[in-house]
C-alpha positions as CSV (number, residue, x, y, z in Angstrom):
1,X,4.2,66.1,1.2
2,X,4.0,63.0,-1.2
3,X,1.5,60.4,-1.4
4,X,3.2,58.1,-0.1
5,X,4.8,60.3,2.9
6,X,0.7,60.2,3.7
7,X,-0.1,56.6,3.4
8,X,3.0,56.2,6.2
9,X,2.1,58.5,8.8
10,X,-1.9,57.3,8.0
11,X,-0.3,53.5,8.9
12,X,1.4,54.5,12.0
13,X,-0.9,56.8,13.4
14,X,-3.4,53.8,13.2
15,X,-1.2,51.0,13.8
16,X,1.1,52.5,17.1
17,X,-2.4,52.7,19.1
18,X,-3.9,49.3,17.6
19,X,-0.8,47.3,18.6
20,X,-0.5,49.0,22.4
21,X,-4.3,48.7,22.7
22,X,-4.0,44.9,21.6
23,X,-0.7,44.1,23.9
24,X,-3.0,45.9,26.8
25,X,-6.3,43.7,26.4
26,X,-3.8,40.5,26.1
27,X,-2.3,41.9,29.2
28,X,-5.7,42.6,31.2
29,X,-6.8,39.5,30.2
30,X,-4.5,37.3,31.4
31,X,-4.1,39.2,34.6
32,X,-7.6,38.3,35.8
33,X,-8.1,35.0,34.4
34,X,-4.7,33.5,34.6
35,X,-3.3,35.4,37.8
36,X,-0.5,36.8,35.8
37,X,1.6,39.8,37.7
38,X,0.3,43.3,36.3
39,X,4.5,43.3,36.6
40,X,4.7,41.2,33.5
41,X,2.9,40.9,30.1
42,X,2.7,44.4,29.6
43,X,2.8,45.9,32.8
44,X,-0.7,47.9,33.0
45,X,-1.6,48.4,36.4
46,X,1.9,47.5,37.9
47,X,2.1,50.0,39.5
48,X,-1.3,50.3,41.2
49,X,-1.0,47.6,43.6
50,X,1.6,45.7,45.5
51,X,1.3,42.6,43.0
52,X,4.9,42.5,42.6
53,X,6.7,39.2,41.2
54,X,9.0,39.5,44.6
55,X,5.7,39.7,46.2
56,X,4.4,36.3,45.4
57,X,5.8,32.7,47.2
58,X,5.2,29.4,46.9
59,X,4.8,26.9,50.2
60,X,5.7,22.9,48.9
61,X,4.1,19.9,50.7
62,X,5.1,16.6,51.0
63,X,2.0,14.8,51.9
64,X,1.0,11.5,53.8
65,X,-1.6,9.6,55.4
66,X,-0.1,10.8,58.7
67,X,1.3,14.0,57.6
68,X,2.1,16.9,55.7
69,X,5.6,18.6,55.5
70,X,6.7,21.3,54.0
71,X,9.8,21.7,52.4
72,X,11.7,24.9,50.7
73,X,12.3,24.6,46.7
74,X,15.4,22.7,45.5
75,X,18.2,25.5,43.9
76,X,17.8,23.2,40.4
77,X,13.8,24.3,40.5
78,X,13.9,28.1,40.9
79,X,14.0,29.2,37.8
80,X,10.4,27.0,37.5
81,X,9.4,28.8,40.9
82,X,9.5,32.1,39.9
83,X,7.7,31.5,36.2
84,X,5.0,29.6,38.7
85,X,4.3,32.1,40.9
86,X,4.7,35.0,38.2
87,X,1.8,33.3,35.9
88,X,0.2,30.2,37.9
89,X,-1.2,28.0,35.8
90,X,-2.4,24.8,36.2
91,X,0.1,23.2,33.7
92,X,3.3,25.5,35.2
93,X,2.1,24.1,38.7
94,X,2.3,19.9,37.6
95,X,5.6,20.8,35.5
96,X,7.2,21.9,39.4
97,X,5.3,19.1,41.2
98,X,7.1,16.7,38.7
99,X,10.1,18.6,39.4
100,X,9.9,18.2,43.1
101,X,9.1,14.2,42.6
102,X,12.2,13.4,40.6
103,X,14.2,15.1,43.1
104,X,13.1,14.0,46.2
105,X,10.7,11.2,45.5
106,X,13.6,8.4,46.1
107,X,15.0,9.7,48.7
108,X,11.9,10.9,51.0
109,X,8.5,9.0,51.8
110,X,5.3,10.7,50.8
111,X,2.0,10.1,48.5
112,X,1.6,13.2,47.1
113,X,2.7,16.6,46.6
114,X,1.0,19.9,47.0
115,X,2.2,23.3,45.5
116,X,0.2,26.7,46.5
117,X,1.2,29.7,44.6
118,X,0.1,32.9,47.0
119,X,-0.1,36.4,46.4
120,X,0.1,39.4,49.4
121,X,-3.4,41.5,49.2
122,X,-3.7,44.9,50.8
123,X,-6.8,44.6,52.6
124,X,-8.5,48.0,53.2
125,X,-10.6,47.4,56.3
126,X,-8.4,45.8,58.1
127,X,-5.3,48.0,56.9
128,X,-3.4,44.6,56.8
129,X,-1.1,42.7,54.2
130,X,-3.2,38.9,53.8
131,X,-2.2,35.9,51.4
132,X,-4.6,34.7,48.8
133,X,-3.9,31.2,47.5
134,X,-3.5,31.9,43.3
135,X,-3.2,28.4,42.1
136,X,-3.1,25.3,43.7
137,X,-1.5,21.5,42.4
138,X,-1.8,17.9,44.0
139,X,-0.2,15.7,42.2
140,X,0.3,12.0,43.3
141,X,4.4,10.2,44.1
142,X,4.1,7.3,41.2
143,X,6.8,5.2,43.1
144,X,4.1,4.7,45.7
């Protein structure tokens, strides 16, 4: 074998394991301090829980001094729902409260909006699927 045959498989025995353990920590990461879905980013631990993407929902509220309504996403938004709920942050959250304004803010009467991204948790004691509120966004109507 040459030198530089050795150098090679020396640079990919090293770097295969450096890049797959970097992807995972960038994965973990995010996962427990940004809510991502152990289905995306990686997928380490996708498996191990029922933390699928098709396992997460939103609920949208039109809010008032009398009342709060909710209301199902607009077809133009869900595209924006499903990054939301996938990796809920606080920015992704605003950017679909905005969208919900400039599509219904004329035509409907509310103050504010609220968006809730949720996630279904297995809980062992009780043996029961419960929600658990991931993210959550108020965000004022400015043509009130």
């Amino acid at each position: 074998m040459d030198k530089t045959l050795k150098i090679k498989n020396t640079l990919f025995m090293i770097i295969a394991p450096t890049v797959l353990c970097i992807i995972a920590f960038v994965q973990i990461f995010n996962a427990y301090e940004y809510n991502l879905s152990p289905w995306k980013g990686g997928g380490f631990g996708m498996f191990s829980r029922v933390d699928a993407p098709s396992a997460r929902y939103l609920k949208v509220y039109l809010i008032t001094d009398k009342d709060e309504d909710a209301i199902r996403t607009p077809k133009s938004l869900r595209d924006l729902e499903r990054k939301f709920v996938t990796f809920p942050t606080q920015g992704l959250g605003s950017q679909f409260a905005k969208g919900i304004i400039a599509i219904v803010g004329d035509a409907l009467d509310f103050d504010y909006v609220r968006v809730e991204a949720w996630k279904y948790r297995f809980d062992m004691k009780s043996e029961r699927l419960e929600g658990v509120k991931l993210q959550e966004v108020f965000l004022e109507n400015p043509s009130k």
